[in-house]
C-alpha positions, 0 to 999 in steps of 0.5 A, a space after each residue: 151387764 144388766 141381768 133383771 130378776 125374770 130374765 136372768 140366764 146366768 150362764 145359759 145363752 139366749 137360744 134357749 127354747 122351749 120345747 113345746 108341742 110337735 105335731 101328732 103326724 110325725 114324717 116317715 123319715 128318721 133322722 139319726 144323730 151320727 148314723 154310719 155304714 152297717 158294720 157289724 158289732 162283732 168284729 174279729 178283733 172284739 170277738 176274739 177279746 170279748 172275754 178275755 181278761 186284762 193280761 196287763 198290769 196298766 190296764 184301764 178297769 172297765 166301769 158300767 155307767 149304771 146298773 142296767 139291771 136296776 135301771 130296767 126295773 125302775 123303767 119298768 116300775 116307773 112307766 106305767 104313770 107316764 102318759 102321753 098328752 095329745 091336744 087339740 087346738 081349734 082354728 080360727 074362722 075368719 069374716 070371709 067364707 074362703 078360708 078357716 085355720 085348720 085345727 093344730 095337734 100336739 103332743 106332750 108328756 105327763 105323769 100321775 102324782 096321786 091315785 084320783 087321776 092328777 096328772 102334772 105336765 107343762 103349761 106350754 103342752 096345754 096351752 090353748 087346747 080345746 080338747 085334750 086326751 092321754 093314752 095310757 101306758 096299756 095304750 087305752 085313749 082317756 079324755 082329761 081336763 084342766 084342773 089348774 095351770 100357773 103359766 109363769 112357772 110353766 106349770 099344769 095339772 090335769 085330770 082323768 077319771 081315777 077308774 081308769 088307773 085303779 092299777 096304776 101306781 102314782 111316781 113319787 116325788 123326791 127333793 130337788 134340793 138335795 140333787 148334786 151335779 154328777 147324779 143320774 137322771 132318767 127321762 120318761 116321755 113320749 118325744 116325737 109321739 114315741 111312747 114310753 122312751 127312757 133316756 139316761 144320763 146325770 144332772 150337768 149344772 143347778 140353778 139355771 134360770 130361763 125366761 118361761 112360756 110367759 114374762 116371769 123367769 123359771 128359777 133353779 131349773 135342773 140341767 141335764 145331758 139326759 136326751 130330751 126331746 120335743 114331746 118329753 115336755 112335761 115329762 118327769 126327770 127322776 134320779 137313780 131311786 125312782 123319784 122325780 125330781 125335775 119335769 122335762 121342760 126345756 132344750 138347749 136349741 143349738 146344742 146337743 143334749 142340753 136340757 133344762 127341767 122345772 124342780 120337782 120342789 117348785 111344783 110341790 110348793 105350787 100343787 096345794 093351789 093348783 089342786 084348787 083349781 084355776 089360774 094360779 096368781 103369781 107374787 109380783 114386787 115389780 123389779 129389775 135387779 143384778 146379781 152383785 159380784 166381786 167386779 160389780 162391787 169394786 165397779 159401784 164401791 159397794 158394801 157387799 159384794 153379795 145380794 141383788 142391786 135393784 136397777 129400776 123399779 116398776 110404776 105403780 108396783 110393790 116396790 115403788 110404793 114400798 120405797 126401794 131405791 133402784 140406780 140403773 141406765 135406761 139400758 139396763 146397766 147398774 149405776 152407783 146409789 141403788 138399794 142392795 137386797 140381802 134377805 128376804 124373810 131372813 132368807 139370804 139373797 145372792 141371786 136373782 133366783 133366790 127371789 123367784 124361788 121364795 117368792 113362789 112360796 108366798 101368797 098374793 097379799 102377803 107382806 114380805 120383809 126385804 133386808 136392805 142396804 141403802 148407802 151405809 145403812 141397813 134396812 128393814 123394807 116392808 113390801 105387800 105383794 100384788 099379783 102379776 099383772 098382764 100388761 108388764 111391758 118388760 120382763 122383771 120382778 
């Protein structure tokens, strides 16, 4: 039952995996999903009815899934601001002379967001290089580096000299909050080091939280059945207009065509202080919490059947010394007599994601305010934000 405010799945099992960088040497041998004997497309039958006309009047109306056209022009339009990331990481030597760790290639996507030569990409396609190079769209090699990272959100930006894209055209960045499931969403990227790959498909479910490359839970992630592919990661996920609105980040490992994307509006909200450069500070209250529903509620008798239930506060954290009252096993498991946050800054709460998210537009330092129900009372809870610590022993808030 217990579902704390970094690792709540929601409906996503404990499969999903990043996917994260694949070597630049890539097997001579393809796999091809549902490969068959080579027939013909042509057969008798649809040659002769090819053109045909319904000659019924029960016959099913055949609808294209998309313009082919105006998906044509957007890739054309689109690809020339994705890149292909290609990184080093240096082996280890070791005290004895006999053997040193080889150097690890891998390989990722990225895309340009303004015309000084920034490009956005996952943390996890950066992690740990010693050197990293893009290869443009004209296929020219560039040398990049790191200008800031935030790797509890799963977040990079890097950087090219801007003479080498006087004529490319950064994508721009759309709403994620206006995306609906249904809607289209193209894939731009490099999967398995094929440059300049589009895959089509729609948005299959929002609000996805998943545990990132580090302790802290990505919020709202952005599903979709659009192909993507070891090497798409950092890629961008764009809707029918050509905006992004989501960076290609993770799969589904044991299923087919189910993937995740970061929401393009996280990373606006987290540019400013990525631009500034450096490591960026992650807001910590120091929290295991459970979304409340109509069960949980009738379980604990509680108020509300709306609203995070705090099961455990961390030692030492805002929380603690802020005075939230958290009930919960050691297993995790939510018992009678904790504190039910319903707001936080006036902003409704009912999810554990709703915190993520509005906690990554606050700066470390800043005061919050929590409205609380503690028994029969509701209260105000005044809370000053630390920053992430680097040794949290378990995953939560």
């Amino acid at each position: 039952m217990k579902s704390n405010l970094f690792v709540q799945r929601m409906k996503m099992r404990q499969r999903t995996v990043l996917t994260l960088l694949v070597p630049i040497a890539l097997s001579t041998s393809l796999l091809f999903s549902g490969c068959s004997t080579s027939t013909p497309l042509t057969s008798a039958t649809s040659a002769t009815r090819a053109n045909e006309p319904a000659t019924t009047d029960n016959a099913v109306p055949v609808v294209s899934l998309y313009d082919e056209e105006a998906i044509v022009t957007l890739y054309s339009q689109a690809i020339p601001a994705v890149v292909e990331i290609n990184t080093v990481v240096g082996g280890k030597e070791y005290p004895s002379d006999l053997f040193r760790t080889p150097d690890v290639k891998g390989q990722g996507s990225g895309f340009f967001v303004d015309e000084e030569g920034h490009i956005l990409t996952n943390y996890h396609v950066v992690d740990g290089a010693s050197s990293i190079s893009v290869t443009l769209h004209s296929s020219e090699t560039v040398d990049a580096q790191i200008i800031g990272t935030d790797s509890e959100n799963d977040l990079a930006l890097l950087k090219v000299d801007p003479i080498n894209i006087n004529d490319i055209s950064p994508l721009l960045l759309g709403d994620s909050d206006s995306v609906k499931p249904g809607q289209m969403a193209i894939a731009l990227g490099s999967p398995y080091g094929l440059e300049g790959s589009i895959t089509v498909g729609i948005i299959s479910g929002l609000g996805r939280t998943m545990a990132g490359t580090q302790t802290r839970s990505i919020p709202n992630m952005l599903q979709t059945d659009a192909a993507i592919n070891p090497g798409n990661s950092g890629g961008p996920l764009l809707n029918s207009k050509g905006s992004v609105i989501g960076i290609n980040t993770a799969i589904e490992a044991s299923s087919n065509n189910i993937g995740f994307a970061i929401p393009i509006n996280n990373a606006k909200s987290l540019l400013p202080a990525l631009l500034q450069g450096g490591e960026v500070g992650t807001p910590w209250l120091g929290i295991s919490g459970t979304a409340i529903d109509q069960t949980l509620a009738s379980k604990l008798n509680l108020a509300t059947d709306h609203g995070v239930y705090v099961v455990s506060v961390m030692p030492d954290s805002p929380a603690e010394r802020a005075g939230l009252v958290p009930s919960g096993t050691d297993q995790g498991d939510p018992t009678s007599g904790g504190d039910i946050i319903t707001a936080i800054d006036g902003h409704e709460v009912t999810t554990v994601s709703d915190l993520l998210q509005y906690l990554n537009t606050r700066d470390i330092g800043e005061q919050v305010s929590l409205t609380v129900i503690r028994g029969d009372e509701t209260i105000a809870v005044e809370v000053t934000l630390d920053e992430w610590p680097q040794d949290v022993a378990f995953s939560q808030d």
